[in-house]
LUMROVEX-873099 format. One record per residue (C-alpha): x negated, y, z negated; residue number from 1. Coordinates in steps of 0.2 Angstrom, whole numbers, plus 5000, padded with zeros to 4 digits. Each point is the difference from the previous one (the first is absolute). Example, Ala and Ser with C-alpha at 12.3 -4.5 7.8 and 13.67 -1.06 7.14 Angstrom:
# residues 2
{px 4938 py 4978 pz 4961 seq 1}
{px 4994 py 5017 pz 5003 seq 2}
END
This chain:
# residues 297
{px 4860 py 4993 pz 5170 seq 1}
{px 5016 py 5001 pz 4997 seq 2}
{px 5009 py 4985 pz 5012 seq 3}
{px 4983 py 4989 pz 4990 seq 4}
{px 5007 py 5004 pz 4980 seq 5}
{px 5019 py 4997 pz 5008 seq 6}
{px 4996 py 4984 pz 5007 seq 7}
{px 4990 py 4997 pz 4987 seq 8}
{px 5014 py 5005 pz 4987 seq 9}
{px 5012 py 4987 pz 5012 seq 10}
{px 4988 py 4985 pz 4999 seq 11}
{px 4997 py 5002 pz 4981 seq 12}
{px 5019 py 4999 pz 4996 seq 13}
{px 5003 py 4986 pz 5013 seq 14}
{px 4989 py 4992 pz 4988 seq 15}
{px 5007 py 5003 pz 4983 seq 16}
{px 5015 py 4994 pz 5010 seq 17}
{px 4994 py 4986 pz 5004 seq 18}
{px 4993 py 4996 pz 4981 seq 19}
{px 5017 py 5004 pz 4992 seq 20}
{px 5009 py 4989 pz 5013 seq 21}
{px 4990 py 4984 pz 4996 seq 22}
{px 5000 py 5003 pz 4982 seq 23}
{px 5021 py 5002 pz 5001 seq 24}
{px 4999 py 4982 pz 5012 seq 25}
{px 4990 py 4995 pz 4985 seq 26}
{px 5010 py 5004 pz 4986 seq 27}
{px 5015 py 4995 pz 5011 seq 28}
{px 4996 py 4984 pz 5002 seq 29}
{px 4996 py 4997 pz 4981 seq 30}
{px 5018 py 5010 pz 4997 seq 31}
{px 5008 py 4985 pz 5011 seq 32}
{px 4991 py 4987 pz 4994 seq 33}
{px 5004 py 5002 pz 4980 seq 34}
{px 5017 py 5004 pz 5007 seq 35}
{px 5003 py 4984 pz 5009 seq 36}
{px 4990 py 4993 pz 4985 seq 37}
{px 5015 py 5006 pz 4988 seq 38}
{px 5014 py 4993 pz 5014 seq 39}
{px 5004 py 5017 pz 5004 seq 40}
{px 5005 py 5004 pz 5018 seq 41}
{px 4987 py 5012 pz 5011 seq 42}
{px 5008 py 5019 pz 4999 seq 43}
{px 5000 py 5011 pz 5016 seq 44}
{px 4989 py 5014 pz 5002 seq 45}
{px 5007 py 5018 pz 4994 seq 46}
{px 4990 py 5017 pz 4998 seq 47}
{px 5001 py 4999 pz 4980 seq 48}
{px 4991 py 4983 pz 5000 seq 49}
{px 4986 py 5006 pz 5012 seq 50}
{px 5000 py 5016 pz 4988 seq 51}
{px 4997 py 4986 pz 4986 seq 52}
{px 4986 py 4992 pz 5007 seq 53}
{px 4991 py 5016 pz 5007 seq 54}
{px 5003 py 5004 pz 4979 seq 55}
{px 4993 py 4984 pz 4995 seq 56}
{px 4984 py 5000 pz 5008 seq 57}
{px 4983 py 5004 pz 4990 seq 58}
{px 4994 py 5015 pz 5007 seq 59}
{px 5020 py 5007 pz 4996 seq 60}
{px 5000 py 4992 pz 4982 seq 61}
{px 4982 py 5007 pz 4997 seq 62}
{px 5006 py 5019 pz 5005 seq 63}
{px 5013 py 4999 pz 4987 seq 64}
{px 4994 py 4991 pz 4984 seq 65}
{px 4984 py 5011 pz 5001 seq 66}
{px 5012 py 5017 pz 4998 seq 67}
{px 5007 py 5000 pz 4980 seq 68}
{px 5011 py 5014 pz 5005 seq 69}
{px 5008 py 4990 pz 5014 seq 70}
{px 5007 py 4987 pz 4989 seq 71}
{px 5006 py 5012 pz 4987 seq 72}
{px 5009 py 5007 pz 5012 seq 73}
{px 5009 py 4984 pz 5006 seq 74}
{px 5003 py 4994 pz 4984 seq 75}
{px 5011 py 5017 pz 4997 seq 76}
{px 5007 py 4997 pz 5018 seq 77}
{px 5005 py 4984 pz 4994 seq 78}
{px 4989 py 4990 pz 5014 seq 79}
{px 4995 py 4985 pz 4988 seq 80}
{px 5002 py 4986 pz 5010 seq 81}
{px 4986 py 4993 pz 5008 seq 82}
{px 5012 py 5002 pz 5019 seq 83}
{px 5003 py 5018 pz 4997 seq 84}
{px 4980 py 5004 pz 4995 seq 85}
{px 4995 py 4991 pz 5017 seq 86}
{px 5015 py 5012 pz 5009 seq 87}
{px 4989 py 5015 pz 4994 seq 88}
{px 4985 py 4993 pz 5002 seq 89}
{px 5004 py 4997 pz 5019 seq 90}
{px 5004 py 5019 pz 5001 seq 91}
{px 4984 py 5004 pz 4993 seq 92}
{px 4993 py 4993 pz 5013 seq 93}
{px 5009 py 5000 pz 5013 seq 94}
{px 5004 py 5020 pz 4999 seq 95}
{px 4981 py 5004 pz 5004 seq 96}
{px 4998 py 4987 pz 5016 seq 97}
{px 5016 py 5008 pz 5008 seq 98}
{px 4998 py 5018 pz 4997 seq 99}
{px 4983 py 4996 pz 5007 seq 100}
{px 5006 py 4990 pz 5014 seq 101}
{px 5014 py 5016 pz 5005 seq 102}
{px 4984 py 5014 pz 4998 seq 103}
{px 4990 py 4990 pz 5011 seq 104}
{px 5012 py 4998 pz 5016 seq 105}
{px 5006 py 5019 pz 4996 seq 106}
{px 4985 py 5009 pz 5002 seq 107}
{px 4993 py 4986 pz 5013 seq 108}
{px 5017 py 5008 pz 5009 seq 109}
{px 5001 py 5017 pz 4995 seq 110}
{px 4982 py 5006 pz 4999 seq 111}
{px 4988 py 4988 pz 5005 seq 112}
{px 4986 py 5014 pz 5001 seq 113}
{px 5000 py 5005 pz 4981 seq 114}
{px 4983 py 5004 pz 4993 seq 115}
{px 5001 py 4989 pz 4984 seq 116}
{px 5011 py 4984 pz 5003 seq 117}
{px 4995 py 4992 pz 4987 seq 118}
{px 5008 py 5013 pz 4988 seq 119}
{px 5017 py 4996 pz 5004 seq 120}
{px 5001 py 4982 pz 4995 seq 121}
{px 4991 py 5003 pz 4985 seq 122}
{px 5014 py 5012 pz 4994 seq 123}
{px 5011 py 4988 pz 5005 seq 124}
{px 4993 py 4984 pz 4990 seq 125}
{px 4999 py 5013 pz 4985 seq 126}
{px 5017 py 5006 pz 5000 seq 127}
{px 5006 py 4982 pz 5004 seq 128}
{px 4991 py 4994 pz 4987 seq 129}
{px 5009 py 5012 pz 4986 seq 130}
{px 5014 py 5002 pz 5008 seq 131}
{px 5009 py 4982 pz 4991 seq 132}
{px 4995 py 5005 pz 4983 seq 133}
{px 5007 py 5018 pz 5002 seq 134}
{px 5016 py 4992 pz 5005 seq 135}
{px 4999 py 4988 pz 4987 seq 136}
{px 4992 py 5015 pz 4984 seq 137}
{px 5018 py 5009 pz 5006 seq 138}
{px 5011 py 4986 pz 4999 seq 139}
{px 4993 py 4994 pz 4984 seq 140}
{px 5004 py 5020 pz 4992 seq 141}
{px 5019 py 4999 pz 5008 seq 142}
{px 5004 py 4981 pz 4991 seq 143}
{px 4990 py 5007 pz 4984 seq 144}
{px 5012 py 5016 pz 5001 seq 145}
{px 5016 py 4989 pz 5002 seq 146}
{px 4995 py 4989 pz 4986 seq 147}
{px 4999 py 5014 pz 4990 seq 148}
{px 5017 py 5008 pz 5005 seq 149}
{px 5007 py 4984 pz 5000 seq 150}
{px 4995 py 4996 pz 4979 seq 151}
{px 5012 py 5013 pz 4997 seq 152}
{px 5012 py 4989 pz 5004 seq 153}
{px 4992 py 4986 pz 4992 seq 154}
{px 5000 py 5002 pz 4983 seq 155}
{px 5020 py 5004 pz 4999 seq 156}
{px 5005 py 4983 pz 5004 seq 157}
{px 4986 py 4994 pz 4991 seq 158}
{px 5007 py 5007 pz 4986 seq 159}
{px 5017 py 4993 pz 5004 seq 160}
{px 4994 py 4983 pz 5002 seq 161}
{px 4992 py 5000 pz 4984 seq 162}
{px 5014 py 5005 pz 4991 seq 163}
{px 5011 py 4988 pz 5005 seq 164}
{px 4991 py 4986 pz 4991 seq 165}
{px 4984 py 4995 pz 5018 seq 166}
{px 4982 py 4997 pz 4994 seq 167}
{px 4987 py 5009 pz 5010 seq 168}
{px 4996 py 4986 pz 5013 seq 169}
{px 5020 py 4996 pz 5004 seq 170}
{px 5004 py 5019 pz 5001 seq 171}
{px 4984 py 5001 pz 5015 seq 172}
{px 5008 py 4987 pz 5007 seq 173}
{px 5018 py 5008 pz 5001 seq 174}
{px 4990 py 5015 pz 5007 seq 175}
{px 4991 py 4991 pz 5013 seq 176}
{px 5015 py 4992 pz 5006 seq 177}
{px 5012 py 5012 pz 4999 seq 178}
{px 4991 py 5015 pz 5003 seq 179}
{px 4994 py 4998 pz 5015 seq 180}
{px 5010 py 5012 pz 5012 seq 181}
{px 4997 py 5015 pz 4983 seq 182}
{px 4981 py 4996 pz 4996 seq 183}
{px 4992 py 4991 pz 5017 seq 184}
{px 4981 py 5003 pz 4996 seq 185}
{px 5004 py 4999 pz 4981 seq 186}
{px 5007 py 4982 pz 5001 seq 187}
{px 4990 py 4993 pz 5012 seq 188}
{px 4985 py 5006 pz 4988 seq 189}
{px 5011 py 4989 pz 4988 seq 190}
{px 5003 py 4988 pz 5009 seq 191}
{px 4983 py 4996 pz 5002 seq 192}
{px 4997 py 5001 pz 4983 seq 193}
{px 5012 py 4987 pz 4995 seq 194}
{px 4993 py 4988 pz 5013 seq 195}
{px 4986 py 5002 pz 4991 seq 196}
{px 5008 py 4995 pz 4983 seq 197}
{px 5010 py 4985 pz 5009 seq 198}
{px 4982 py 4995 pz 5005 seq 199}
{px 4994 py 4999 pz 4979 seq 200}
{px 4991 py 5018 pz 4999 seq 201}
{px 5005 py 5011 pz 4985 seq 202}
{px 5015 py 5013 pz 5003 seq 203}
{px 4989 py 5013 pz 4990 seq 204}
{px 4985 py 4999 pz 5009 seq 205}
{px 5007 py 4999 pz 5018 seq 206}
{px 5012 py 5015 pz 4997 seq 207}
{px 4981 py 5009 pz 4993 seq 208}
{px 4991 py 4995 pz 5016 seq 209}
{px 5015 py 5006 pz 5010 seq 210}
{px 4998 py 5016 pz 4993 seq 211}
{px 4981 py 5002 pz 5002 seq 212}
{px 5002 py 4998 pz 5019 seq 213}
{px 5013 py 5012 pz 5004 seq 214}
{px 4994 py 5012 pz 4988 seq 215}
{px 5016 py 5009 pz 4999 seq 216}
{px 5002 py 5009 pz 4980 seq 217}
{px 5017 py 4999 pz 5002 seq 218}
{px 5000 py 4980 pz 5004 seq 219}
{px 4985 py 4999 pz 4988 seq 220}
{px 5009 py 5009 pz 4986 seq 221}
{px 5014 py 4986 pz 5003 seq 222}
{px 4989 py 4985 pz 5000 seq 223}
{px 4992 py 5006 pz 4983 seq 224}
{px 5018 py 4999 pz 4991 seq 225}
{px 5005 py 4984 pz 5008 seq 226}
{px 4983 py 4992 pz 4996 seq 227}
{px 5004 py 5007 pz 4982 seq 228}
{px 5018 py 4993 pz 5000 seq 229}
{px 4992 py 4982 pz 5006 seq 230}
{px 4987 py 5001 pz 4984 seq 231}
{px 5012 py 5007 pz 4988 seq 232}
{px 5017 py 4994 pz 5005 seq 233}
{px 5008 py 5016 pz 4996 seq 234}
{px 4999 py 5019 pz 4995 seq 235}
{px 4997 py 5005 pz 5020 seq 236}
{px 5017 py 5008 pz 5002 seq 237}
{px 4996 py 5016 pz 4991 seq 238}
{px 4983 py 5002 pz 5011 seq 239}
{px 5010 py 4998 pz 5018 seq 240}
{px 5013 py 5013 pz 4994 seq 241}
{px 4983 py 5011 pz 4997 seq 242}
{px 4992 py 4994 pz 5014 seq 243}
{px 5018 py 5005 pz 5010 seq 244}
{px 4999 py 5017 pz 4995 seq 245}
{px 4984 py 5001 pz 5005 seq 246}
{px 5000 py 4996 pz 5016 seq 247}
{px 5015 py 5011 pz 5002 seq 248}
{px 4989 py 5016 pz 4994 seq 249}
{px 4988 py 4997 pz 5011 seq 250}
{px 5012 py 4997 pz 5016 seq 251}
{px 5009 py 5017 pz 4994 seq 252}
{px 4981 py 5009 pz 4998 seq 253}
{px 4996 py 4993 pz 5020 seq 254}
{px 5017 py 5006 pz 5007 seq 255}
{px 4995 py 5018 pz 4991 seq 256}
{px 4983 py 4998 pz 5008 seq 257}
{px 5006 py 4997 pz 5017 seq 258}
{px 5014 py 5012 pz 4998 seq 259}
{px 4988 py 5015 pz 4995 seq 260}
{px 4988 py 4995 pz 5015 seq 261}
{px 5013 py 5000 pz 5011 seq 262}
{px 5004 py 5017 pz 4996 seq 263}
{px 4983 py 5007 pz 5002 seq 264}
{px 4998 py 4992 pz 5016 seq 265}
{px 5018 py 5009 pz 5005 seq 266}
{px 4993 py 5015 pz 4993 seq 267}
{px 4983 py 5000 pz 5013 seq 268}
{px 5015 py 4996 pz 5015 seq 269}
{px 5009 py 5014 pz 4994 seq 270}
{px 4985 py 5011 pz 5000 seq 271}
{px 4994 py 4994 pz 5018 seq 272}
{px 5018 py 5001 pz 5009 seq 273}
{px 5009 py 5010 pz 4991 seq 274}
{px 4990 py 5018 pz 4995 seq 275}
{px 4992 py 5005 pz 5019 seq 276}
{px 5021 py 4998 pz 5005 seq 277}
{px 5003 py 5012 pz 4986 seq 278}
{px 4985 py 5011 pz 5002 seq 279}
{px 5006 py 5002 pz 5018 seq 280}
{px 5020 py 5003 pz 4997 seq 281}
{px 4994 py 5013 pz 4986 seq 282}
{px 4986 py 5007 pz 5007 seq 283}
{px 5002 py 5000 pz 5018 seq 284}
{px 5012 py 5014 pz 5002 seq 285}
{px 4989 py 5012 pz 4989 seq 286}
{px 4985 py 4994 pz 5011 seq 287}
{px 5010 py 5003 pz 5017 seq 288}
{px 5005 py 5017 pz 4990 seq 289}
{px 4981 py 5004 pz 4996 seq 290}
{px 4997 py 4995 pz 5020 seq 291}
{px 5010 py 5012 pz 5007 seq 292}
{px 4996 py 5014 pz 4990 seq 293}
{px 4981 py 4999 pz 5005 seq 294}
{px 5004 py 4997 pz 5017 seq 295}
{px 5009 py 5017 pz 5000 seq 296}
{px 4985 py 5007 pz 4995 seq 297}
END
């Protein structure tokens, strides 16, 4: 029964194989053609281009647009272009075949007499299948972290820009440009913004829409006193000082946080290590003492 579901297992991946690899000729051969089309030269094979089209087939494309949470999460990773959403896409599905693919030749190796072999793979496909969008939930929290950390920063040399005499769009775009080593996540968010602008869209509204799909306060709080300097044309320099301080109390209140957790979690160590190596220096001679005296008895 078992040899029957692993040749089974074998055939049906051979299979899907071969479906993905006639629909990559496919989509290959239209890739070339609209390339020679555009007098564009034929570009050799590499992994991140097979990745690509793996990522841009339908059944790869479907998995991802029908999860909401999936694209909030790349657009606060930053994966907006259409390349990058096919790069995860490809992961997506490509994740789930391999670990299957590894499960199946391990325990046809290792234990080839197991009792339910269909469980196995199934555990497999299922951490496969969630295991991309973990990766992708956590890296989307560490960028939304080191955005906020890195408005701290931000708003100071906002702040100088606009006192020497810069609007709001020229002093994003000093930020953008000369930023980038301080402020990397902050001024490619930025950079893409003004893209945007250079396209004909209003500054206003990109840096709101901006703000909505990181949804970091502190980059939020930001936009909302830019978008009110952009409207009003003034009046924003008193708010950012506010907004300055803020965020400095805040930052101080975490560190206190951290700093009174960390000692409680010193104290339970303390408590584990440190009092049975003091119970035994103290008590252990009244104990050997107590000992002897009833063994004299």
């Amino acid at each position: 029964m078992a040899i029957a579901l692993l040749i089974s297992a074998v055939l049906f991946l051979a299979a899907l194989g071969l479906v993905l690899a006639n629909l990559m000729k496919h989509r290959r051969g239209q890739r070339l053609v609209a390339q020679r089309l555009q007098g564009q030269m034929a570009r050799e094979h590499t992994f991140g281009t097979l990745m690509r089209q793996l990522g841009s087939s339908p059944l790869a494309q479907r998995s991802v647009s029908l999860d909401n949470e999936t694209q909030i999460l790349l657009n606060r990773v930053g994966w907006r272009k259409a390349n990058q959403r096919s790069m995860f896409a490809a992961f997506q599905v490509g994740t789930p075949l391999l670990l299957l693919i590894i499960t199946l030749v391990a325990q046809a190796l290792l234990f080839p007499n197991v009792a339910s072999p269909w469980l196995a793979p199934l555990l497999a496909l299922g951490i496969g299948y969630l295991l991309p969008k973990r990766i992708l939930a956590r890296a989307a929290k560490a960028r939304q972290q080191r955005i906020s950390r890195e408005v701290s920063t931000f708003i100071p040399l906002l702040r100088i820009l606009f006192e020497s005499g810069m609007a709001v769009e020229q002093a994003l775009r000093v930020l953008s440009i000369e930023a980038q080593r301080l402020l990397p996540a902050l001024t490619y968010e930025l950079r893409l913004i003004l893209s945007r602008v250079d396209s004909g869209l209003e500054l206003s509204e990109e840096l709101g829409q901006t703000a909505m799909l990181l949804a970091v306060d502190e980059f939020t709080d930001t936009c909302t006193i830019l978008q009110q300097l952009v409207q009003q044309g003034g009046g924003a320099m008193k708010s950012l000082l506010s907004l300055k301080q803020l965020l400095d109390d805040r930052r101080l209140t975490r560190i206190q946080e951290f700093v009174s957790k960390m000692s409680a979690k010193m104290s339970v160590v303390m408590m584990v290590f440190l009092f049975p190596a003091l119970l035994i220096v103290l008590g252990g001679p009244a104990f050997i003492g107590i000992t002897r005296a009833l063994s004299n008895l």
